[in-house]
C-alpha positions in Angstrom: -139.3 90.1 -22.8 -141.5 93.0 -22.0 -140.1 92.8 -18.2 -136.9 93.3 -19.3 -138.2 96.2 -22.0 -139.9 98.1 -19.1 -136.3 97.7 -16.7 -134.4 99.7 -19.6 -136.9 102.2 -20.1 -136.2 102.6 -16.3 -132.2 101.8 -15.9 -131.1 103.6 -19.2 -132.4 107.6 -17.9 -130.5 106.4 -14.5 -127.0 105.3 -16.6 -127.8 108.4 -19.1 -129.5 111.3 -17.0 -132.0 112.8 -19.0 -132.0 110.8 -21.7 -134.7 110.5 -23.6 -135.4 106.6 -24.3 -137.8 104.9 -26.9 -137.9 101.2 -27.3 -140.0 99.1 -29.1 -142.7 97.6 -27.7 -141.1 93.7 -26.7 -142.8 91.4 -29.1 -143.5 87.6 -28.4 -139.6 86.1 -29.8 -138.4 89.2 -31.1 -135.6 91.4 -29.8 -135.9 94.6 -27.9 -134.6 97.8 -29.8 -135.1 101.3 -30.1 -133.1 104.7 -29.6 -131.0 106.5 -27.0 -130.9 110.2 -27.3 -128.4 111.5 -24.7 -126.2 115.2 -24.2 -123.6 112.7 -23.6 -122.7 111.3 -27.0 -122.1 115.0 -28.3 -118.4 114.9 -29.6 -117.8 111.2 -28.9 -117.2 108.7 -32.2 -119.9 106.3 -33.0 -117.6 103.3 -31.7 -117.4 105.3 -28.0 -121.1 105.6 -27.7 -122.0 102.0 -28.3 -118.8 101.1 -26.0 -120.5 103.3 -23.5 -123.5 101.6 -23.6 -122.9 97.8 -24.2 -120.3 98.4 -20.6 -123.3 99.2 -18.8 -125.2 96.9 -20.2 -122.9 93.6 -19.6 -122.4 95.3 -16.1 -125.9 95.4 -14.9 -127.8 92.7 -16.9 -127.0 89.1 -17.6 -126.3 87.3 -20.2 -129.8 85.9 -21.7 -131.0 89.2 -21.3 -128.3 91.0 -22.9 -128.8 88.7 -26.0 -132.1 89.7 -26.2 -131.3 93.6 -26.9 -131.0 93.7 -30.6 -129.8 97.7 -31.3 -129.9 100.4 -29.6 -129.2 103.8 -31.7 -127.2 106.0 -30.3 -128.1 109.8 -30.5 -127.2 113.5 -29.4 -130.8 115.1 -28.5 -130.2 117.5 -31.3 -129.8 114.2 -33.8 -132.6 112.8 -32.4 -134.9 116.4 -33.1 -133.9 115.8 -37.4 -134.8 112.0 -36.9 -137.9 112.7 -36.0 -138.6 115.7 -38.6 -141.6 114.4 -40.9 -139.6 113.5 -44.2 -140.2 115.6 -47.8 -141.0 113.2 -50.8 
């Protein structure tokens, strides 16, 4: 699992230049998720960007692997920026 963590961290910024990708760290058994924050989703509907994605992923990886990708969020950079903001309380 961790092989296949450290491909995306690789593969997604060469799909998505400049993206800024964080995924969790791959767990023995668990899934591999985390965020995509890309220019590229500015404008597009939520349904688009995961369209985007899950094409490139079915194109490049195979099936096992792809059923080991949990979620991947979908961001613009500048959703991303309030995402991370520390939260009030």
């Amino acid at each position: 699992m961790e092989h296949l963590r450290q491909q995306l961290e690789v593969w997604l910024p060469e799909q998505f230049p400049q993206a800024e990708v964080v995924l969790d760290p791959a767990r023995r058994g668990q899934k591999i998720g985390g965020i995509l924050a890309w220019d590229g989703f500015q404008g597009l509907e939520p349904i688009a960007c995961q369209n985007l994605l899950w094409r490139a992923i079915r194109a490049r990886f195979n099936r096992e692997d792809q059923l080991s990708i949990s979620s991947i969020i979908m961001l613009t950079p500048a959703e991303y920026a309030v995402y991370r903001e520390p939260q009030m309380a």
